[in-house]
N, C-alpha and C positions, 0 to 999 in steps of 0.2 A: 504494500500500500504506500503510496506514494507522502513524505513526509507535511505536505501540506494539509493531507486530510486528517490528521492527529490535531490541527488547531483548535478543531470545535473542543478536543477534550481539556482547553481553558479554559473555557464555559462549560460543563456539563452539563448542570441543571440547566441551564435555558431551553440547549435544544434538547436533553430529552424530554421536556413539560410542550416539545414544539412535534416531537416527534411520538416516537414510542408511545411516551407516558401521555399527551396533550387529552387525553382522557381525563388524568387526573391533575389539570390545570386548572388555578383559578388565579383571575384576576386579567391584566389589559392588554393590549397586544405588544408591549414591550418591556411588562413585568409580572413575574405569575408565582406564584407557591404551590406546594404540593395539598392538596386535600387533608384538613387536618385529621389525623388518625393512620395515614399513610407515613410522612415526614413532615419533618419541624423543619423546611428548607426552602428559600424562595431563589428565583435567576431574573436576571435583566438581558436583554439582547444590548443593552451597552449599559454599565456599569456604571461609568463615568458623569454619564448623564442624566440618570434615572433620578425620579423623584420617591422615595419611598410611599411617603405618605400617600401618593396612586392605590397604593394596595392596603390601605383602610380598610376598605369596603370586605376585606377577607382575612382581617388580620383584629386579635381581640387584646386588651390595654393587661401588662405584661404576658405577654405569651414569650417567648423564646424561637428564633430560628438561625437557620444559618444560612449564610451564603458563602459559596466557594471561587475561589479564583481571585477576580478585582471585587475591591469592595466600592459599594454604592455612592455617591457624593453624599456628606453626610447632609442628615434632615432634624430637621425637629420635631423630636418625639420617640426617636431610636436610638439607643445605649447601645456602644460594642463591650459585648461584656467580657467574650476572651477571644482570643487566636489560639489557634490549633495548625502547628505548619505541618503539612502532610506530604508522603512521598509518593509520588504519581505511579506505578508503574502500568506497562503492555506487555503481553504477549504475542508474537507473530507467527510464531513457529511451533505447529502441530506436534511436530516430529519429538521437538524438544523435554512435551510434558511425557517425562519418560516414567514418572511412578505408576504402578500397576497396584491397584486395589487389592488390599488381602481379609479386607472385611467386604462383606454385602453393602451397597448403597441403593438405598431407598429413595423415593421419588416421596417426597412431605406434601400430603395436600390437606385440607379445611379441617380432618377430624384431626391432624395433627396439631393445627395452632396452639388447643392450650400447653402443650408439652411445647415448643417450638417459644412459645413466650415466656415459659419459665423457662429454660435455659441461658435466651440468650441476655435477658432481665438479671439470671444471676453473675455471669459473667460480664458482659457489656449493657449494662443498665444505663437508662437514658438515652438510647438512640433509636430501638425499634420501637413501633409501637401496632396496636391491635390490627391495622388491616397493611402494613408492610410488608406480609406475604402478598396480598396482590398484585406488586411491583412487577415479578418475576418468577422465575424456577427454583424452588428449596428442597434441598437434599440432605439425607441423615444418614447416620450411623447409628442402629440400635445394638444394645444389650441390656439384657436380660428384660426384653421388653421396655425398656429403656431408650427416649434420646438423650445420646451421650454427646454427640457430635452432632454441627450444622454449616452448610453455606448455601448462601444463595445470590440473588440478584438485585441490586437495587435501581441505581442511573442507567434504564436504557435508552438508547437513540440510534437512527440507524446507523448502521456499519459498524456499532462500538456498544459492549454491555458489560456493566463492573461487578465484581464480584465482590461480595460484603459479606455481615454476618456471621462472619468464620470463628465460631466457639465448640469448644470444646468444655465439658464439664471438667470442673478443678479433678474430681478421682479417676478420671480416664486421660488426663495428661500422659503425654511421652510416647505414644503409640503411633503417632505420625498421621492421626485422623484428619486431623486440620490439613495436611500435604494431601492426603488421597481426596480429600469432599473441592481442594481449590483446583486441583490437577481432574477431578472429573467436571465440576462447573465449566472449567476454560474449555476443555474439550467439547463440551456440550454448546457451548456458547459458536465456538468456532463451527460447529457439523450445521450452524444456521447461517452461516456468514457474515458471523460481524467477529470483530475482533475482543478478547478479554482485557480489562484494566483493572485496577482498583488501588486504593491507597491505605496508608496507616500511617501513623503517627511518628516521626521521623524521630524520635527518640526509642523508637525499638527495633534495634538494630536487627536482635534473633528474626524480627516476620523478614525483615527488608534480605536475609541470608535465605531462608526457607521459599521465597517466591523467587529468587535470583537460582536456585537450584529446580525450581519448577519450569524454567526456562522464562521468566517474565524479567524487563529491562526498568532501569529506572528510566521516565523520560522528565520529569521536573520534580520540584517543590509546588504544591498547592496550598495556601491557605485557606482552610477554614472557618470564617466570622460568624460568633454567635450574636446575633443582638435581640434585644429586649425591646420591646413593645411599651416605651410609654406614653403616659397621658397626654394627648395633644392640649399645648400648654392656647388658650383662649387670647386672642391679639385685642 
């Protein structure tokens, strides 16, 4: 894929809320968030010149979201409450995701959720939430009747879909689940043709080693901005 088509992945969210996801868009034709219940995350198609305060109409006085990449010009009435610098990576190469499953992976659908939301709640609490399986594809690893393991899908758009979600319960650590549920996503991703991405938090070196032997590349830094929803102050 020719390097200029990786640009949209500076924007994510925009075009996937423009693309894929535009399902679950609200808000105007050059600022949108995801459907609350799905994610806590809004895109601008330009960043620099968007006015937040457009997206009132879909946004409730402290709520929390995030946007990725360029942040907004600021406005009055939103707080940046933290950064999170993230490490971007792709996959391009099929050939590469050379781990081979030696557990069964199951295909997660609707009676799975409430296991799927304690999970990933108890390891990565605060980011999914109730209908964030709709997004995409979720896959498991049971024992003993148990999800022990998970990943799925979150940002898609076309030609590119990111792989998230990736928890493993704290007593089934070290077993290499998290490698087999990311190396079958990306695969699965790729057999649709579009490309795998995803990110985490540039302070954890182990994921950025374990997806660098999954065959996935770093291609940037991405910032994460959480902001708050306040009061629109009365002129």
């Amino acid at each position: 894929m020719h390097s200029d088509s990786y640009k949209i992945l500076d924007n994510p969210v925009w075009h996937a809320l423009q693309t894929v996801h535009q399902n679950f868009a609200l808000g105007t034709t050059n600022i949108s968030r995801y459907q609350p219940g799905t994610l806590q995350i809004l895109g601008c198609e330009n960043p620099e010149k968007a006015d937040l305060n457009t997206l009132r109409p879909w946004v409730s006085e402290g709520e929390k979201l995030f946007m990725v990449g360029k942040l907004a010009a600021p406005a009055s009435g939103w707080t940046i409450s933290r950064r999170l610098d993230c490490i971007q990576m792709v996959c391009e190469n099929n050939e590469s995701l050379i781990l081979e499953p030696t557990e069964e992976i199951i295909t997660l659908t609707e009676a799975d959720r409430p296991e799927i939301l304690e999970l990933i709640n108890l390891v990565q609490p605060g980011y999914f939430y109730k209908d964030t399986p709709l997004l995409g594809n979720y896959f498991g690893i049971r024992k003993d009747n148990k999800i022990v393991a998970m990943a799925g899908e979150r940002f898609r758009m076309t030609g590119f879909s990111e792989i998230s979600a990736v928890a493993t319960h704290p007593l089934h650590t070290g077993n290499r689940y998290a490698q087999m549920l990311v190396s079958h996503v990306a695969k699965s991703i790729m057999n649709e043709g579009a490309v795998p991405f995803l990110h985490f938090i540039n302070t954890n070196a182990r994921a950025g080693k374990v997806y660098e032997f999954l065959g996935f590349r770093e291609r940037r830094v991405i910032p994460f901005w959480e902001l708050i929803v306040e009061p629109l102050k009365l002129k």
